[in-house]
N, C-alpha and C positions, 0 to 999 in steps of 0.2 A: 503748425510749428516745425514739423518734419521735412516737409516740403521747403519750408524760408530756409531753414540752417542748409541742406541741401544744395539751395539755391546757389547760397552765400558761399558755402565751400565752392563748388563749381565755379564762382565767380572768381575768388582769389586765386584757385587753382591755374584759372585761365590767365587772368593776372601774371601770376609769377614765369609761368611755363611757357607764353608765348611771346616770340620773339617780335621785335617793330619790325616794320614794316621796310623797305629800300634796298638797298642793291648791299651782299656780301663782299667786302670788299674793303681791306685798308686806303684803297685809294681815294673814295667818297668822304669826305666829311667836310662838317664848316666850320673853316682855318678859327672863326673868331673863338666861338660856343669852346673848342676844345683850347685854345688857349687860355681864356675864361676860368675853365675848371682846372688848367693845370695851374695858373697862379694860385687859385683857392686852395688847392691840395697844399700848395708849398704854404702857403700862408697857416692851416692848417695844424702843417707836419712843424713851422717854428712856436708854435702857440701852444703844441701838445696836445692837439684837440684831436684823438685819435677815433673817437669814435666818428668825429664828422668826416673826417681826412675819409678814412673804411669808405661813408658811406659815398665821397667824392670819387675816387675809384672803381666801386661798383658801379657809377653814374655814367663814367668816361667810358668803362668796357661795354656799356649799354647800347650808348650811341655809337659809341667808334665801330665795334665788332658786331652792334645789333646781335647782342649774345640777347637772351630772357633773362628775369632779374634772376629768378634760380642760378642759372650758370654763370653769367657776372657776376654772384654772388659769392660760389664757388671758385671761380678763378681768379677773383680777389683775394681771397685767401690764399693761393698758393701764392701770389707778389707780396701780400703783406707780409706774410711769413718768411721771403726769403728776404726781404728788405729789412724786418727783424733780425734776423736769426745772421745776418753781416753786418747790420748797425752793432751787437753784442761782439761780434768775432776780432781776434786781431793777427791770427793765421785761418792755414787749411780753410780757406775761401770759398772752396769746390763746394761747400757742403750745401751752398745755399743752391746750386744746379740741378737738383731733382725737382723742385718746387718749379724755377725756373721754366726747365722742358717739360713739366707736366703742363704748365699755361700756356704756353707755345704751343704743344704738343693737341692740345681740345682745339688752339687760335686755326693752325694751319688747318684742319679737318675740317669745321666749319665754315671757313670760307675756300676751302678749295684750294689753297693756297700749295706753291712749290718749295715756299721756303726750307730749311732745313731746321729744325728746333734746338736743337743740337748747339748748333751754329749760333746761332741771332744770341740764346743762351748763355753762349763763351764771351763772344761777343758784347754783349750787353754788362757780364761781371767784369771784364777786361777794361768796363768805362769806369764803373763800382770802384773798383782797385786802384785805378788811376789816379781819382780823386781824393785819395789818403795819401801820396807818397810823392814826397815835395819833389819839385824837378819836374815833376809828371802831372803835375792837377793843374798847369795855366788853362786857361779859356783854348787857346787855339789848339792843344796837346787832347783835353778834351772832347773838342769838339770836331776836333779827326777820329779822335774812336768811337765819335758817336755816327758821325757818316759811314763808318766800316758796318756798325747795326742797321742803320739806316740803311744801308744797300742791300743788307743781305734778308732784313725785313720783307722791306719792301720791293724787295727784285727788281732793281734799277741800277743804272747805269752808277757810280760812286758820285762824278762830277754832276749826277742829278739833282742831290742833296747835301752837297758838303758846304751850300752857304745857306742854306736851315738848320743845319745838327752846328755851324758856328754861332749864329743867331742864337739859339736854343741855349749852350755854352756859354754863352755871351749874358743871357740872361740868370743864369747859375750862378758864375762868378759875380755877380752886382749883389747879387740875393747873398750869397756865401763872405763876402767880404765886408757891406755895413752891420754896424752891430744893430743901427735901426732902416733897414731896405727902406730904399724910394720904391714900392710897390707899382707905382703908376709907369716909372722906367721899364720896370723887369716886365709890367703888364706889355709895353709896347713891344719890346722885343720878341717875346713869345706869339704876341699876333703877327709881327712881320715873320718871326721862324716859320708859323705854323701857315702862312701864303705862302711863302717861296718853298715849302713843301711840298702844299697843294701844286705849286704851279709847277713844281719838277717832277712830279708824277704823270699831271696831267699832260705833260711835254713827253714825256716815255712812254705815256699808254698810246698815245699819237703816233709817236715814231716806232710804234710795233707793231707787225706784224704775225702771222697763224702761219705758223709750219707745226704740223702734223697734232694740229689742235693745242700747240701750244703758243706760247707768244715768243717771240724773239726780237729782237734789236738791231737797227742796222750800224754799223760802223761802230758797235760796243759791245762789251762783255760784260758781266754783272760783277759788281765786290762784295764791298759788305750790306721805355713803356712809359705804357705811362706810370711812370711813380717818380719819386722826391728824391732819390737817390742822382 
């Protein structure tokens, strides 16, 4: 009996603790699967089914960041939290930024990443903000501060992604403006967003090359989550 429970620990242990399999790296995924789950999320997050949304979240940082369910587990928490804790807010914004860069802060470390946490962080609330303060929350207003994240994310050229962070936008504003979404619409959108992602990434890691073991861009310079916000 010692031996089986034993077993079993060791079994989940390994379970939780060990990461899949495939290359670290934001720029790997499949555009469909992560659209997929980010409709489900929003669907989700309007239905108030918070415990499922949680465990959607923890699912996308699984495969996206191939974190282990422990750490996905963990860094969903600090997005859920700051996504909380600015859904109740209606000043002093910053507050949600510690959570923020502590996710960012694990994200860049494990994959190696040059990003700045910091940054992607301001960034990302800068879109948060946006979308409360009329004038400023259209689809296309939007969806330039998300290609500012989206660059500084994902270390690319700005023009690599600013017609997937509009798509992406594009499918917010559809979601945010019916009282009852055509889901099947906002689903299309987000699978063209999340191609022409993939394809503007995989168009930059192409046009890069290794100076002094890092990557760099020719004829570019670099600008600028997954959650419901």
């Amino acid at each position: 009996m010692a031996i089986s429970f034993a077993l079993a620990v060791a079994l989940i242990a390994f379970a939780l603790f060990t990461p899949p399999s495939g290359p670290r790296s934001l720029r790997h995924f499949n555009a469909n699967r992560l659209a997929d789950l980010e409709l489900r999320m929003w669907q989700a997050y309007y239905a108030k089914e918070k415990v499922r949304l949680f465990g959607l979240l923890v699912t996308v940082l699984h495969e996206q960041y191939r974190y282990s369910w422990a750490t996905a587990t963990m860094e969903a928490f600090h997005l859920a939290r700051a996504a909380a804790t600015f859904g109740d807010a209606r000043s002093n914004y910053e507050v949600v930024l510690p959570d923020l860069e502590a996710a960012y802060g694990v994200a860049k470390d494990w994959l190696q990443a040059g990003f700045d946490p910091r940054a992607v962080s301001r960034a990302e609330l800068a879109r948060w903000v946006a979308r409360r303060i009329p004038g400023q929350n259209s689809a296309s207003q939007v969806g330039s501060l998300m290609a500012d994240e989206y660059a500084l994310l994902y270390e690319v050229p700005r023009e690599r992604v600013v017609r997937a962070a509009a798509l992406r936008a594009e499918a917010a504003a559809l979601r945010d403006e019916a009282r009852d979404p055509d889901w099947q619409a906002i689903g299309e959108l987000l699978r063209k967003s999340y191609a022409e992602l993939l394809a503007g990434l995989t168009s930059a890691t192409a046009g890069a090359h290794p100076v002094d073991g890092h990557l760099s861009y020719r004829n570019s310079a670099p600008a600028e989550s997954p959650w419901t916000l």
